[in-house]
C-alpha positions in Angstrom: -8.9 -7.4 16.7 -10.2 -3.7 17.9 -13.2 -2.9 16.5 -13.1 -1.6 13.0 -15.2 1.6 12.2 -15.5 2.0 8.8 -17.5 4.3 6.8 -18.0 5.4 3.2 -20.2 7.7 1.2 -20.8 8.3 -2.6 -21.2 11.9 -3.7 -23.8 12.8 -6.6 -20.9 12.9 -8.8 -19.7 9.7 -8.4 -16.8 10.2 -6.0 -16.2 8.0 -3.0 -14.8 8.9 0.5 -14.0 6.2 3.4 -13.2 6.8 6.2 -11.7 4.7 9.2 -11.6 6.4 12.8 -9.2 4.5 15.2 -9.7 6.0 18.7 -6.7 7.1 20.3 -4.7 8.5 17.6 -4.0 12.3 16.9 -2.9 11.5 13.4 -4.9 10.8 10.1 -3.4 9.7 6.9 -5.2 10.7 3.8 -5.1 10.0 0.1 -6.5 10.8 -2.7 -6.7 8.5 -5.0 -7.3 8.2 -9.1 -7.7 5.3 -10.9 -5.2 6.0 -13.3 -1.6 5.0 -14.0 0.8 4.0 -16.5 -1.3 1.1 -18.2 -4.1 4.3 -19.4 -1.0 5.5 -21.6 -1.2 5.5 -25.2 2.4 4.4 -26.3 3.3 8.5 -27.4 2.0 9.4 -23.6 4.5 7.2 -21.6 5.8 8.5 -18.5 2.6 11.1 -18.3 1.3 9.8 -15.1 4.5 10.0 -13.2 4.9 13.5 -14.5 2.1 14.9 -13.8 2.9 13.5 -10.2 6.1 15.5 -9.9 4.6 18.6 -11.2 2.1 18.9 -9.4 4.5 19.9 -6.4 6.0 22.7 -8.9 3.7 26.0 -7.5 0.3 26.7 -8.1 -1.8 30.4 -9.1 -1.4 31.1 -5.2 1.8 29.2 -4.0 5.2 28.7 -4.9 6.8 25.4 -5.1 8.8 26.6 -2.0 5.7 28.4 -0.3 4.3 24.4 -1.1 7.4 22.8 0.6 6.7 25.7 3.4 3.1 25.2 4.0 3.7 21.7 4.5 6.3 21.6 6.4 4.7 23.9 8.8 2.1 21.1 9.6 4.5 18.9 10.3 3.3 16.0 9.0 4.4 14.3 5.6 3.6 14.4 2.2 4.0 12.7 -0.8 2.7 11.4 -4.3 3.7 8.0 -6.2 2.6 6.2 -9.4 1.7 2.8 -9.9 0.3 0.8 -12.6 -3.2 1.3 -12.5 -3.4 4.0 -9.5 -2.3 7.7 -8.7 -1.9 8.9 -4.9 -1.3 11.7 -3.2 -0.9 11.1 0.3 -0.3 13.5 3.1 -0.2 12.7 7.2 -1.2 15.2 9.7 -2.3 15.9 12.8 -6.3 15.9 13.4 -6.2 19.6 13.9 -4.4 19.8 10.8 -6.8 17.8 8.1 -8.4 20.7 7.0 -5.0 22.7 6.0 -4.0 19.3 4.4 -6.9 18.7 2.0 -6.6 22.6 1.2 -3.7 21.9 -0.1 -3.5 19.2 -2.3 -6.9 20.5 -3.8 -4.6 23.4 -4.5 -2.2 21.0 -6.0 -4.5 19.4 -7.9 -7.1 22.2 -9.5 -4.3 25.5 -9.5 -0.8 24.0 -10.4 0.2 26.0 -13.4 2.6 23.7 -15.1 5.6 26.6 -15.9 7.5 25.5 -18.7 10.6 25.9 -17.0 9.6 24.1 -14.5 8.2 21.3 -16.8 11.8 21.4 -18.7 13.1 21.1 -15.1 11.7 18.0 -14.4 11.9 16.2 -17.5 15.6 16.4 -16.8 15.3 14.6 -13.4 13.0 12.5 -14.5 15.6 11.6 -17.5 18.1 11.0 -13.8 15.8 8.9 -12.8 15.3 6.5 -15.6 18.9 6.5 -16.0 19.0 5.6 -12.1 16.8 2.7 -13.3 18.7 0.9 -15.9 21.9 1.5 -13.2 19.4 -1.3 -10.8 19.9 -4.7 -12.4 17.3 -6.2 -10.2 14.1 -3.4 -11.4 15.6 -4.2 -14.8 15.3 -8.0 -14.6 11.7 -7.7 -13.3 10.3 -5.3 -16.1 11.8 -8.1 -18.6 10.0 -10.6 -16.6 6.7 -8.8 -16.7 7.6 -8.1 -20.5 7.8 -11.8 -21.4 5.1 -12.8 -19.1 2.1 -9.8 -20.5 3.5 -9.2 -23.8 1.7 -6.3 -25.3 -0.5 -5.8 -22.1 -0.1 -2.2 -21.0 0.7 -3.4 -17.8 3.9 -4.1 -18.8 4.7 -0.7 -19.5 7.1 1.6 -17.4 5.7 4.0 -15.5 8.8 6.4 -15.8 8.2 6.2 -19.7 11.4 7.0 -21.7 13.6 9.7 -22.5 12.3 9.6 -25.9 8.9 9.5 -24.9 9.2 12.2 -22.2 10.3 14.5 -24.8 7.2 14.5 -26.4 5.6 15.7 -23.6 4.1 19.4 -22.8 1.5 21.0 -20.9 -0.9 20.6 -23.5 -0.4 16.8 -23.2 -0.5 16.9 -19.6 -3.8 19.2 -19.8 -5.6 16.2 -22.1 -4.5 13.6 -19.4 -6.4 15.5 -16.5 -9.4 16.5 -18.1 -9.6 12.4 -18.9 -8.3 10.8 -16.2 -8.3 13.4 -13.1 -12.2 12.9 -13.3 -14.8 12.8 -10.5 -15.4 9.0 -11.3 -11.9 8.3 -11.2 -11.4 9.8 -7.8 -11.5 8.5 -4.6 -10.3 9.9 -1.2 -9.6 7.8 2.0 -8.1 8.3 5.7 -7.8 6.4 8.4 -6.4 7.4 11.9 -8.5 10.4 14.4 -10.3 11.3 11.6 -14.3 12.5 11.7 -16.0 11.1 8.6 -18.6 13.6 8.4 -15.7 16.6 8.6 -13.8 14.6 5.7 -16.9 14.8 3.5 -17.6 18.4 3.8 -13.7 19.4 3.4 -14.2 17.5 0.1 -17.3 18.8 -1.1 -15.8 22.4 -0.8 -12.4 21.4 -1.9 -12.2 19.2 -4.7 -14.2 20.2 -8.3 -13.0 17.0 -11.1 -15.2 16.8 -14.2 -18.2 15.4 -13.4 -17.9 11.5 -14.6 -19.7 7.9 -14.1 -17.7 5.5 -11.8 -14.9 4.3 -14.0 -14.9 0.5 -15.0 -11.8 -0.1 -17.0 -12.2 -2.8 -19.3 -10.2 -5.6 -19.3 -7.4 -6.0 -21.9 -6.5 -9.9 -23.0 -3.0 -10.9 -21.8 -1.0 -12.7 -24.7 3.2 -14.0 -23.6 5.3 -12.4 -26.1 8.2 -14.6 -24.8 9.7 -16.7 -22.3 12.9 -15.0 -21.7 14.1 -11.5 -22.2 17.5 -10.5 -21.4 19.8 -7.8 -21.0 23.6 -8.3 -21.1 25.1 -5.5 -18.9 29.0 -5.7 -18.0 30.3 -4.2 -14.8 28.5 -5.6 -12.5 29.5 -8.8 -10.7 26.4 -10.5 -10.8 23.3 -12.0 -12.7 19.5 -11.3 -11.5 17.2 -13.1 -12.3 13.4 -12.9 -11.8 11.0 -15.8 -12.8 7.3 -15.3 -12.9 4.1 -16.1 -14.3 0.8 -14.8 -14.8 -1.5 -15.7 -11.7 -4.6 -14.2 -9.9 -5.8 -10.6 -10.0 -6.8 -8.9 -7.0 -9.9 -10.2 -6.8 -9.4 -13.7 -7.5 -11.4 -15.8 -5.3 -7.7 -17.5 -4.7 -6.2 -14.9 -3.5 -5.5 -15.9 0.5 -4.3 -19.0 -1.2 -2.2 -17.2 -3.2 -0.5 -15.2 -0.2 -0.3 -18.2 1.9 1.3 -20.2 -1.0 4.1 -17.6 -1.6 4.9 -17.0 2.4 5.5 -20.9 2.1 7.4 -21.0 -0.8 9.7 -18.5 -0.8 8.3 -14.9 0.9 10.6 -15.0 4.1 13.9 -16.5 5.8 11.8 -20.1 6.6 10.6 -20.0 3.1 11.5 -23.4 0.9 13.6 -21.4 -1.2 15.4 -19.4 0.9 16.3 -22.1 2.7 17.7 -23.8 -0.1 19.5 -21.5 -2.0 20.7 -19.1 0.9 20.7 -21.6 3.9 21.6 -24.8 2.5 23.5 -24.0 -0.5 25.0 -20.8 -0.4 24.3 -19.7 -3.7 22.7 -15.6 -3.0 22.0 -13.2 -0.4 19.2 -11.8 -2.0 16.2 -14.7 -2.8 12.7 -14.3 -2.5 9.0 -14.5 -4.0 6.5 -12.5 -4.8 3.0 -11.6 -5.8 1.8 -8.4 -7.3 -1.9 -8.3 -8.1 -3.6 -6.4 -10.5 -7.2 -5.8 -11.9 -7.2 -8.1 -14.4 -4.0 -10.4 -14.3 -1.7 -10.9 -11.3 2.5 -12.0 -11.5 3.7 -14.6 -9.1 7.4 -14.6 -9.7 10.7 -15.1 -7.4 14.1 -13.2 -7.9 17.9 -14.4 -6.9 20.9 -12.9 -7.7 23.9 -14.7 -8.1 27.9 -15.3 -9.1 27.8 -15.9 -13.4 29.2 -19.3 -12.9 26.2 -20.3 -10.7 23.7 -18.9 -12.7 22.8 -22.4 -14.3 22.3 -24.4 -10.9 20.6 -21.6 -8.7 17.8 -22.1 -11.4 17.9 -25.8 -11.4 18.0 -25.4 -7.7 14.7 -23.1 -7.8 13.2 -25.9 -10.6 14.4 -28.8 -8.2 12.2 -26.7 -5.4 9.4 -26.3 -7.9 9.4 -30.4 -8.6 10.2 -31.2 -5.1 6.8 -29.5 -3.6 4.7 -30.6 -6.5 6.3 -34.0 -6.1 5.8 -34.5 -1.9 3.3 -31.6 -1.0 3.4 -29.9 2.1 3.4 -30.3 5.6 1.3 -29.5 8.0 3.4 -27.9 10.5 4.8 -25.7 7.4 1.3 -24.6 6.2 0.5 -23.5 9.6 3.5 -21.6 9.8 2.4 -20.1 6.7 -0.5 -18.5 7.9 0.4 -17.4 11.0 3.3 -15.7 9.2 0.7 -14.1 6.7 -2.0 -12.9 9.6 0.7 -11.8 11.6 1.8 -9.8 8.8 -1.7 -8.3 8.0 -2.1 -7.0 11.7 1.2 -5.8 12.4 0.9 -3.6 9.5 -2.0 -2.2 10.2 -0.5 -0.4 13.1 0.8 2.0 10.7 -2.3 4.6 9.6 -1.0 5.1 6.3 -1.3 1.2 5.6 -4.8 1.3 7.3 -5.6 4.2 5.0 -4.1 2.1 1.4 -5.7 -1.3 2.4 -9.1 0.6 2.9 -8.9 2.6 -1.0 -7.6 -0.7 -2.3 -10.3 -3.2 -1.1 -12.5 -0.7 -2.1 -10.8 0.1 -5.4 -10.3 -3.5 -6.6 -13.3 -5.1 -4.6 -16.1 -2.7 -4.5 -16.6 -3.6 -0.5 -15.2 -3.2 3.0 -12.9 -6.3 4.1 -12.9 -6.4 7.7 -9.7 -7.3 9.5 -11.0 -10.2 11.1 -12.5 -11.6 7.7 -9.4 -11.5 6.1 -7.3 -13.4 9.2 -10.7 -16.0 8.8 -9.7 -16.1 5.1 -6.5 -17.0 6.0 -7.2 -20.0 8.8 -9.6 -21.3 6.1 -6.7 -22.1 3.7 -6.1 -26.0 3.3 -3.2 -28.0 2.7 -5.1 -29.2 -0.6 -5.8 -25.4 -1.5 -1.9 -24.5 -0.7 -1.4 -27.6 -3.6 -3.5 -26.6 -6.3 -2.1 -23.5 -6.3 1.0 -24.5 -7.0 0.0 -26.8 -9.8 -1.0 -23.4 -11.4 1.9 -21.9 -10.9 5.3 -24.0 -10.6 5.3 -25.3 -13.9 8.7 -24.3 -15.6 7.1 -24.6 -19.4 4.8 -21.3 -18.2 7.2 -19.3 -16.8 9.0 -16.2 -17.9 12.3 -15.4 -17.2 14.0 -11.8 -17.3 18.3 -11.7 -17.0 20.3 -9.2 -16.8 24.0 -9.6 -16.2 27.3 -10.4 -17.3 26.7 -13.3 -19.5 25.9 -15.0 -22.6 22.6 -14.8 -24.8 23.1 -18.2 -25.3 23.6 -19.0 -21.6 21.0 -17.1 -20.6 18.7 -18.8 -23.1 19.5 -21.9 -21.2 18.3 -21.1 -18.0 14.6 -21.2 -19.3 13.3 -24.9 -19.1 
């Protein structure tokens, strides 16, 4: 791997900027991130994060939503904003020349927008589209039962679009309140990677940016209790059943957590994974089949998803089981575990061709981790992974009596119900 040059600094008020400058490139991708998202909602505030996102592209004291669109579209680059769980970005990717006019203006966005109330009315309505686009996708629906049954009251299993009941609750006094808590100077950090100068990024953002003054925020953790082990939804008109099947696993700083990716690309992450061999390949059961990991900050979800005919609901999930068994049962080989990581390293690097990846791994690591993670480190991480490692893991995980199971589909509660062993 090139070398990495990496570089952070902490202002006075707590904020963080890192940097990483990769020679060569004209572009930079930046972010500004919060550490805030739809598990800081109380349950009368759901949706506020992801509102506050869209609104902050409605105008500002100086510009116009369409003198916004304008000014960035004059740069030619791309911007953009999205709401997670426990994060906020606002992301924008520009030319070198161009950082400055880009910080400029998402500061603007985020110290001047003026929250009209038509324009608040306005996007409560698309919003309102856009949870009903939602509940139209089986396969989101069947994970957010999954996570339901898996966290139980954890606020991580809450939407981050909220509800149309909730979003009417909402106003600009509500969204005022959320800022001055969560849009704080301790909450904020802004990253770029790409031909970026790190000492120009830290002036920009000393002049631009002004967030309450706060300490670095360290969220406590919240105890996860199962509320369930299957939720369901019966939804007719559509010719299928999704399922998704998941369990609480490592957070993103579990010590496991190479393990964990390397386990997963084995398993079922990929077209040589066990299960898609099995149920695609071999049986012919569903197109779509696949695992997955999604770490968080104090709980992670390991969990697969298939989607299949009604009739062969029942023996795609004794087929996944059978899977399950058959690893714990004969372990793995050696040839497949290398193929594992190779598949996860190659992975890592490819992705980091793209700035904007560069740019998210470097807040995240230093979000979730507190430190920089060199490239090379991680691929070391990954080489390090043993075939007894790979095993353990799944001990943890591929036990049926601890997973969830969320359905949504054209059959029976009682069918359903007996999909959960």
């Amino acid at each position: 791997m090139a070398r990495e040059t990496c570089r952070k600094t902490v202002l006075p008020n707590h904020m963080r900027i890192l940097t990483e400058r990769l020679g060569n490139v004209r572009s930079v991708s930046l972010g500004v991130w919060f550490l805030a998202g739809s598990r800081d909602e109380s349950s009368d505030e759901r949706g506020i994060s992801h509102l506050i996102e869209h609104m902050v592209f409605k105008g500002t004291k100086t510009r116009t939503a369409r003198q916004l669109a304008v000014d960035m579209q004059t740069l030619g680059g791309n911007f953009n904003a999205y709401t997670l769980k426990e994060l906020t970005c606002y992301s924008a990717r520009v030319l070198d020349t161009d950082l400055d006019s880009a910080v400029h203006i998402v500061a603007d966005m985020l110290h001047n927008s003026t929250f009209n109330d038509a324009d608040l009315r306005t996007e409560k309505r698309i919003i309102a589209e856009e949870i009903k686009g939602y509940l139209d996708s089986p396969d989101e629906v069947a994970f957010d039962l999954m996570a339901k049954a898996a966290l139980g009251s954890h606020p991580l299993s809450n939407s981050i679009l909220g509800t149309s009941n909730s979003l009417a609750g909402l106003g600009r006094k509500e969204i005022r309140r959320t800022l001055r808590k969560q849009y704080t100077s301790g909450r904020t950090l802004v990253a770029a990677a790409g031909g970026v100068r790190h000492d120009q990024l830290v002036s920009l953002v000393k002049k631009a940016f002004d967030f309450p003054r706060s300490n670095k925020y360290l969220p406590k953790p919240v105890r996860v209790d199962s509320s369930s082990r299957v939720r369901s939804k019966r939804k007719m008109g559509i010719s299928q059943v999704h399922l998704c099947v998941g369990c609480k696993c490592e957070p993103y700083a579990g010590s496991k957590r190479y393990v964990l990716k390397v386990f997963n690309t084995l398993f079922g992450d990929g077209m040589g994974s066990r299960l898609f061999q099995k149920l695609r390949e071999e049986m012919g059961l569903a197109y779509s089949v696949f695992t997955f990991v999604l770490p968080y900050r104090d709980v992670g979800l390991f969990g697969g998803y298939l989607a299949v005919h009604p009739k062969n609901a029942s023996r795609a999930m004794d087929a996944f089981y059978g899977e399950s068994e058959k690893m714990l049962k004969e372990g793995v080989t050696r040839k497949e575990l290398e193929n594992a990581k190779s598949e996860s390293k190659s992975a890592l690097v490819i992705s980091l061709e793209n700035t904007s990846n560069r740019m998210s791994r470097l807040a995240n690591i230093e979000i979730y981790l507190g430190r920089h993670v060199s490239v090379d480190h991680a691929l070391n991480q990954f080489d390090s992974v043993r075939e007894s490692d790979v095993m353990e893991m799944a001990s943890k995980l591929l036990q049926p009596s601890k997973m969830s199971l969320g359905v949504v589909g054209p059959i029976s509660r009682s069918e359903m119900k007996s999909l959960v062993r």
